[in-house]
N, C-alpha and C positions, 0 to 999 in steps of 0.2 A: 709113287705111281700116280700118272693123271688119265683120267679117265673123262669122256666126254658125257656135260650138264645130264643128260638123260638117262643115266645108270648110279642109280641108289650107293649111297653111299656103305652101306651095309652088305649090300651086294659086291661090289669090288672088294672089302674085307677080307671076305672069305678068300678070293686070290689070290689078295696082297698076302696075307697069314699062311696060307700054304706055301707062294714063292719063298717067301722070309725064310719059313723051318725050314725048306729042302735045302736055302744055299744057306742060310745061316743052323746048324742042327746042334748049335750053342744055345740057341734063342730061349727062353723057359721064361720072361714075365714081357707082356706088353701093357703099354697105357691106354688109354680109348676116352675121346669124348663118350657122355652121358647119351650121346645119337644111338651109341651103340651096345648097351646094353640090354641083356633078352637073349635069342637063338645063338647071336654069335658069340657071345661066351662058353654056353654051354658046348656049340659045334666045337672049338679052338679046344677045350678040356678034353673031350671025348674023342674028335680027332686025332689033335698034335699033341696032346699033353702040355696043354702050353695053359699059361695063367694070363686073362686077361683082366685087368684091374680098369675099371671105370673111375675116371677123376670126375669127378661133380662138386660143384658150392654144397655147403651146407643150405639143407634144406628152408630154414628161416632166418638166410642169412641179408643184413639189415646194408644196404650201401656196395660196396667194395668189397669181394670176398676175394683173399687169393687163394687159390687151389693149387693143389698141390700137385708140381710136373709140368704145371698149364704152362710154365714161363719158359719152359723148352722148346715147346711149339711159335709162341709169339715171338721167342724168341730170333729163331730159325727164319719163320716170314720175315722179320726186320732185314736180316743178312740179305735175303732175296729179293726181297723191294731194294737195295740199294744198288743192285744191276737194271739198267735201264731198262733191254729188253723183256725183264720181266718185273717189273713196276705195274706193267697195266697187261692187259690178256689181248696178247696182238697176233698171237699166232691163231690156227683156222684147225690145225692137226695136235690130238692132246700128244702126238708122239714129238712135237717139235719144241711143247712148253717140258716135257719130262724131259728132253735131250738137251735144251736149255739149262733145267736145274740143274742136270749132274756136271756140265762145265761150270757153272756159280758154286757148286759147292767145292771139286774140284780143283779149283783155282781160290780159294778161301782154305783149303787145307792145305793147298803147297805152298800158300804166301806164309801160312803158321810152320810150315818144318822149315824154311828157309831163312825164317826171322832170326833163327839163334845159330 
């Protein structure tokens, strides 16, 4: 979901999680930066029934901490930065950079069932 600079990222949560559970009503554990920990945890329980789990560094962690999950998401942005047009934030409408990803991702899952 891309949502335009000026709408909290905490706030689009709440949609993105209700969207999720209605089409996904498999969904039962999500991950979440440390942003979002507090109301939306407790809303997503109390809601959807749903478990959101906050990945955070350890608190007194010295250097390099890997967190756990984190490398799914960095992951994912690397896949995405390797399409041009979305390398750098060129589009004006957030509807045009989210219709962008789902062709980069898209066209990265048919190039993997095609592989074998």
């Amino acid at each position: 979901m891309v949502t335009p600079a000026n709408v909290a990222d905490s706030v689009a949560a709440r949609f993105l999680l209700w969207s999720a559970w209605f089409a996904l009503n498999l969904l039962q554990k999500v991950w979440a930066d440390k942003a979002y920990q507090g109301t939306l945890v407790d809303w997503a329980k109390e809601t959807l029934d749903l478990l959101v789990e906050i990945v955070a560094p350890p608190p007194k962690g010295e250097g390099f901490v890997l967190s756990a999950h984190r490398w799914v998401v960095e992951r994912t942005f690397a896949w995405l930065g390797k399409w041009r047009r979305l390398s750098k934030d060129y589009e004006q409408d957030p509807k045009s950079s989210e219709t962008y990803i789902y062709i980069a991702m898209t066209a990265l899952m048919l190039r993997r069932l095609t592989r074998n």
